[in-house]
C-alpha positions, 0 to 999 in steps of 0.5 A, a space after each residue: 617164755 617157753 610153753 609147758 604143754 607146747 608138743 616139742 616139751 613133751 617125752 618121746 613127742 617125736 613118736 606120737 599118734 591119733 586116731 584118724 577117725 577124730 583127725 579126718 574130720 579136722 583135716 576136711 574142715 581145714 581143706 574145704 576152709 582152705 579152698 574157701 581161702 583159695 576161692 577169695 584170694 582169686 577174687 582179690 586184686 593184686 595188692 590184697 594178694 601181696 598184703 594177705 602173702 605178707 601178712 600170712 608169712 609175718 604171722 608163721 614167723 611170728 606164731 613160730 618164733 613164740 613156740 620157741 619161746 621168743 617173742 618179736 616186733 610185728 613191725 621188725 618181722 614185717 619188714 624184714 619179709 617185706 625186704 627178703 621177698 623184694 618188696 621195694 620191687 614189689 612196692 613197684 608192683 602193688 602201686 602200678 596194680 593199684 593205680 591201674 585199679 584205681 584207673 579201670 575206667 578212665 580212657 587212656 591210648 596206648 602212647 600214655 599207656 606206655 608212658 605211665 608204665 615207664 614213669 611208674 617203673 622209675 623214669 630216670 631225668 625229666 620228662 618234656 614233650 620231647 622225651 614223651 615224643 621219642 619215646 612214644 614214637 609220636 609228634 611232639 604235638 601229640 605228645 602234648 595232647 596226651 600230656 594235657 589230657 593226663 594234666 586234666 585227669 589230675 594224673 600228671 603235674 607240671 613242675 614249676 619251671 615253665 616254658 621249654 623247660 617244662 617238665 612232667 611227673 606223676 602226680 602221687 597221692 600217699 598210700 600205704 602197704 
């Protein structure tokens, strides 16, 4: 449904005017607006940042699309930015930010530090006391320190295989983009 009024229907649109002393006041609302926006989004975490960015993009596309007379699924939309800007990468991203968000306060030294990071970007096999030792340059004594201490903050879980075969992965609860 293509809008009767909408600017581009209009004869000659290409050479319209104003008068800047009815714009000017506009266009300093919309900047101080803007850098009220501006101001928020630095207070934001990561993930509302990416959320807002998505969000924002989907709704042009979306307002534009409907200027040209088209209407389409938010859903469809969404999910095409989200592929086009990389979110499955981004994905990555927004749950290390909410995780460590999420964690801010709870204690970790450097070697889970790494090894959460390495789990969160997509450890490939299975995870022992072995391979944390190896990785983390420490003993595999340590290692299972840090594993149990990870154990108790409900952060990792065990597989149920038990014995020398144990294996550890990170305990994900759901959440949503």
């Amino acid at each position: 449904m293509v809008k009767k009024n909408a600017i581009h229907n209009r004869k000659n649109w290409t050479a319209f005017s104003w008068k800047e002393s009815k714009v000017a006041p506009l266009l300093n609302d919309v900047i101080r607006l803007q850098g009220k926006i501006c101001g928020l989004m630095l207070a934001m975490g990561f993930s509302q940042k990416t959320e807002a960015m998505l969000n924002t993009l989907t709704l042009d596309v979306l307002k534009s699309s409907e200027i040209e007379g088209e209407n389409l699924d938010y859903k469809q939309v969404r999910s095409s930015i989200a592929k086009r800007l990389g979110i499955d990468i981004a994905n990555s991203v927004l749950f290390k930010a909410n995780f460590w968000d999420k964690h801010k306060d709870t204690q970790f030294n450097s070697r889970q530090r790494l090894m959460l990071n390495k789990l969160m970007d997509g450890f490939i096999g299975k995870l022992n006391t072995s391979k944390w030792a190896k990785i983390a340059k420490c003993s595999q004594d340590t290692a299972l320190r840090d594993i149990k201490d990870l154990l108790e903050k409900g952060i990792l879980r065990q597989d149920t295989h038990g014995g020398r075969s144990t294996g550890y992965e990170l305990y994900i609860l759901p959440y949503t983009i």
